[in-house]
C-alpha positions in Angstrom: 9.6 28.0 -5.0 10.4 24.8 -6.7 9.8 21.3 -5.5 12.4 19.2 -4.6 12.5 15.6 -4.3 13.3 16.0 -0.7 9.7 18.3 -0.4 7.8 15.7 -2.1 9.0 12.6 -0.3 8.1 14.7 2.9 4.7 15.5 1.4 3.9 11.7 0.8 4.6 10.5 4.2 2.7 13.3 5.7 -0.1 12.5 3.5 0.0 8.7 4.4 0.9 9.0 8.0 -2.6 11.3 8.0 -4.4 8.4 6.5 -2.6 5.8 8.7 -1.4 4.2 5.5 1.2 1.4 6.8 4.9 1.8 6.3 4.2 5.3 5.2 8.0 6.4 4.3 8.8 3.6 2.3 5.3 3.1 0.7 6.5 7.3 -0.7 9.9 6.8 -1.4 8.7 3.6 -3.6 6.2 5.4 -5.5 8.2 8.4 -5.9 10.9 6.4 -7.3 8.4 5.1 -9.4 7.0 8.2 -10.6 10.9 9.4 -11.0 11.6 5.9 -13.1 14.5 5.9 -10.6 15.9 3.4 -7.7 14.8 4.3 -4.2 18.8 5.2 -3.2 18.8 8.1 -6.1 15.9 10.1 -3.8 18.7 10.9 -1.4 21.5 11.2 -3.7 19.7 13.9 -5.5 17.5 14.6 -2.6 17.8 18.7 -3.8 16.9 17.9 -7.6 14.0 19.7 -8.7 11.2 17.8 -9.8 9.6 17.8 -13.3 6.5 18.1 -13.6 6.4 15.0 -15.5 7.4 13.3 -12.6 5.2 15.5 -10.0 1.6 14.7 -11.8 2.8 10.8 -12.0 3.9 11.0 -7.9 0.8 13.3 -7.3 -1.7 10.2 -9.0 -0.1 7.6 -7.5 -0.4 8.7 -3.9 -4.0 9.6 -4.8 -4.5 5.8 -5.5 -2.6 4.5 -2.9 -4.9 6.9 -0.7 -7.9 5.0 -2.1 -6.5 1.3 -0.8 -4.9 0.2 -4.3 -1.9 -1.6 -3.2 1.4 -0.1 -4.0 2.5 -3.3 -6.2 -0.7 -2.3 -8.4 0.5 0.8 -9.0 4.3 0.3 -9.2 3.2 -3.5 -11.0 6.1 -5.2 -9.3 6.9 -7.4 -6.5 9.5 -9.1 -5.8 9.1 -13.1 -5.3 12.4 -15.1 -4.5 14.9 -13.1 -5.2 13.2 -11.9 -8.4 10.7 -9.5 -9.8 7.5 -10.4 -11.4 4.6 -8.0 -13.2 1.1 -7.8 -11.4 -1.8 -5.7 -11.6 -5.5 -6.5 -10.4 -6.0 -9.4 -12.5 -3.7 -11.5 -10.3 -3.2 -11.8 -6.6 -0.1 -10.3 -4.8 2.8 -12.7 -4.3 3.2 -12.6 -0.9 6.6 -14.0 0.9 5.0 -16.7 2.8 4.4 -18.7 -0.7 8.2 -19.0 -0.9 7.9 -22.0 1.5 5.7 -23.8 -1.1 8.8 -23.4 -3.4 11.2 -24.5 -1.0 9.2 -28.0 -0.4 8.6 -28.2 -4.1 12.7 -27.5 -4.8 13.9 -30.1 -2.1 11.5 -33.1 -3.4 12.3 -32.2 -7.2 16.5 -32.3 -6.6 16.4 -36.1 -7.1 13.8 -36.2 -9.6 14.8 -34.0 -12.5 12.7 -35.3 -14.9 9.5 -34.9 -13.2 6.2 -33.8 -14.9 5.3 -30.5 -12.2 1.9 -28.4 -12.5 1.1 -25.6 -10.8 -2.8 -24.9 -10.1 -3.7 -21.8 -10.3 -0.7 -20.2 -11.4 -2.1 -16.4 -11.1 1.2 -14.1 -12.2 2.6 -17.2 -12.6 5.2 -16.6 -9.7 5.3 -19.4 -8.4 5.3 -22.6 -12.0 8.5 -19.3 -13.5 10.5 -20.0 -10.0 10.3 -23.9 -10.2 11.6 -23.6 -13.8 14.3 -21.2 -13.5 15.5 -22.6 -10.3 15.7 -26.2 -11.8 16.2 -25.9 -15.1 12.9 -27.6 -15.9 9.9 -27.5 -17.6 6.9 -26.6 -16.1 3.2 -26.8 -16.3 1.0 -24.0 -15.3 -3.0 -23.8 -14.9 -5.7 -21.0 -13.9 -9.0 -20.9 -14.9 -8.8 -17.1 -15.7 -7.5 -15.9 -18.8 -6.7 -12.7 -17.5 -4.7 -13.8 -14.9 -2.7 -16.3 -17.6 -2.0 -13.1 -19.7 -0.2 -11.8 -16.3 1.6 -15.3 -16.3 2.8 -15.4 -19.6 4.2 -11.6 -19.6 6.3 -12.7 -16.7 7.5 -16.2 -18.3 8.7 -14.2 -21.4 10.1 -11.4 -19.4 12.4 -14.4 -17.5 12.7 -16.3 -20.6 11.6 -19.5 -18.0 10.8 -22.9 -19.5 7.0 -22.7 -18.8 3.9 -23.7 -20.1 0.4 -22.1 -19.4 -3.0 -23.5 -20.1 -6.5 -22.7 -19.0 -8.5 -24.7 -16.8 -10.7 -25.1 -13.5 -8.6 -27.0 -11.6 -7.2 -30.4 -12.9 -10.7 -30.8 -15.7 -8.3 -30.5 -18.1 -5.1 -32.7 -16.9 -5.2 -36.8 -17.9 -5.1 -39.6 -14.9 -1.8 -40.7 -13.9 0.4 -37.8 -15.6 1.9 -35.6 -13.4 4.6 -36.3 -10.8 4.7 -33.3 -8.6 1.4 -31.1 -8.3 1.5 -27.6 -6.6 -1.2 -25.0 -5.7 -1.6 -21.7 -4.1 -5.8 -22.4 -3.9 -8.4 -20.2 -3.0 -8.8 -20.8 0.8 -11.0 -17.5 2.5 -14.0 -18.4 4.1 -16.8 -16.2 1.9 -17.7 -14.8 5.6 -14.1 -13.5 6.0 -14.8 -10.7 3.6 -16.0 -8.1 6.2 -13.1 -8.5 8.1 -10.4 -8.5 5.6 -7.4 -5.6 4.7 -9.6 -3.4 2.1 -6.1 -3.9 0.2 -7.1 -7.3 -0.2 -10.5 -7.5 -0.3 -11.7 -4.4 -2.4 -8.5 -4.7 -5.1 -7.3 -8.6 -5.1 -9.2 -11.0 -7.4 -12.4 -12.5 -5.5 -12.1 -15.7 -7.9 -8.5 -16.5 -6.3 -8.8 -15.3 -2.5 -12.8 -16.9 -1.6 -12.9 -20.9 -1.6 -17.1 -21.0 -1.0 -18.5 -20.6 3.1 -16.1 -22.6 4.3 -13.0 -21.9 2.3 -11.9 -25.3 2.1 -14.1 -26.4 -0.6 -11.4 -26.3 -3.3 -9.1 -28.2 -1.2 -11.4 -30.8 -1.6 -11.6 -30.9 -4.9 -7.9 -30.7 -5.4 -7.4 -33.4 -3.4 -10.4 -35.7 -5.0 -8.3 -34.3 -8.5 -4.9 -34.7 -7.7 -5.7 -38.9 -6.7 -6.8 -38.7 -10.6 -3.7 -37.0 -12.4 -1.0 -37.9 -9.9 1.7 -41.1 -10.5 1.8 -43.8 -7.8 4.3 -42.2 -5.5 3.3 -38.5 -6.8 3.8 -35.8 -4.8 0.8 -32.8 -3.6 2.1 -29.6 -2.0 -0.7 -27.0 -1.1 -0.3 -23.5 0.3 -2.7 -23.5 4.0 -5.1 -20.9 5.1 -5.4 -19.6 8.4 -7.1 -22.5 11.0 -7.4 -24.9 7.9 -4.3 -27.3 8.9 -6.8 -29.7 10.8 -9.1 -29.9 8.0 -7.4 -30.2 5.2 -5.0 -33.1 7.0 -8.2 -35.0 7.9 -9.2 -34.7 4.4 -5.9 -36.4 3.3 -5.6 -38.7 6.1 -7.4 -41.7 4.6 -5.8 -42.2 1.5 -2.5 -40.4 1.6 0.9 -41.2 2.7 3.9 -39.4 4.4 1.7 -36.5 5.7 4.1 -33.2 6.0 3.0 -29.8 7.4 5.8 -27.0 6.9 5.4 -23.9 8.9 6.7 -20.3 8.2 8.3 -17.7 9.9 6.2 -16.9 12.0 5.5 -20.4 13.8 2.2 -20.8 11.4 1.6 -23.7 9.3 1.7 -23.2 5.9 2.3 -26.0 3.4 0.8 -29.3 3.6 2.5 -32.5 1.4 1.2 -35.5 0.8 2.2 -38.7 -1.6 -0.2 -40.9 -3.8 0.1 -44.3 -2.3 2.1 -46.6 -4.9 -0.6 -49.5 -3.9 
């Protein structure tokens, strides 16, 4: 008896469902696609189609990581992140949805400022500095302090040809005072204590250096802000990407010496990007 791709999808969600590994059919039919080097709709096209045993040792190693907590955008090294796909793997953190919102502010306070100098702090896949340049045409700066993580960013600014440019540095060391116009960050912002009670997804596979910000997690919100009053233009704009309960602090931090404080919240009623301007005084 041969195995089909209809058997093997079957196989993968029993095996997952077992394991109480979430969305179990589509976390399969993704990797089997993968393992196939096919699109999820040709599984049921040629859901009869024997598989080769190529394909069978690739599907059979992938579930066995995905078993073992690697997340399914290590294995497959894709995820999609508005509207496009990008290349990850361990070195970077996962782009997740909710940092479309930090776009969205960035987009709407760049379309009547085209020629504004934009950096993105640590850029990790470089997701988010790729989107701001293809979707405006512009050129943008990107920074991380792990070279790794830069080689992830640069594969995906060649693979979308995107008018970027990537540098490495802890935070804004590295930028001169008064230089930049619009400055954006996705920062480190779990609480060291956290750990314990994170997704083992996250915790065991994601990069420690971009998900923990110290026992707190807001200490590099601090220094982004003390930073970002060096390198920003009177009338320069912050946006910063918020953790879970860190609204209150980070606003306070901002309160004294910033203007037009904004707090934009996602989906799912939670507040998730914080803007502020550079006073012009």
């Amino acid at each position: 008896m041969y195995l089909t791709v209809h058997l093997a999808l079957l196989q993968g969600v029993e095996l997952f469902e077992k394991a109480s590994v979430g969305a179990s059919r589509l976390t399969a039919e993704v990797l089997l696609a993968h393992a196939m080097r096919c699109d999820r709709s040709y599984l049921y096209a040629h859901s009869r189609d024997e598989l080769t045993q190529f394909a069978w040792i690739q599907y059979g190693r992938y579930l066995n990581e995905r078993l073992q907590g690697k997340p399914t955008q290590y294995i497959t090294h894709k995820q999609e992140f508005y509207g496009r796909n990008f290349y990850v793997d361990s070195n970077v953190l996962i782009p997740r949805p909710e940092t479309e919102h930090l776009v969205e502010q960035s987009l709407r306070w760049l379309r009547e400022r085209p020629s504004a100098r934009v950096l993105d702090v640590g850029a990790g896949s470089g997701a988010i500095a790729v989107t701001l340049a293809l979707e405006t045409g512009m050129c943008v700066a990107g920074s991380d302090i792990s070279f790794a993580a830069l080689k992830v960013a640069e594969r995906n600014r060649r693979a979308h040809n995107a008018a970027v440019y990537f540098f490495a540095a802890d935070l804004l060391e590295a930028v001169s005072p008064f230089t930049i116009d619009l400055l954006i960050s996705n920062p480190p912002y779990v609480p060291g204590a956290d750990s314990a009670n994170m997704q083992r997804e996250v915790r065991d596979w994601e990069p420690h250096v971009a998900l923990f910000a110290g026992e707190t997690g807001l200490e590099i919100y601090r220094r982004l802000i003390t930073g970002a009053r060096q390198v920003l233009k009177p009338g320069g704009r912050l946006f910063m990407e918020l953790g879970y309960r860190s609204l209150d602090a980070v606003r306070e931090m901002l309160a004294a010496e910033w203007d037009d404080i904004t707090v934009t919240s996602d989906l799912a009623g939670l507040p998730r990007v914080i803007g502020a301007t550079r006073p012009k005084r």
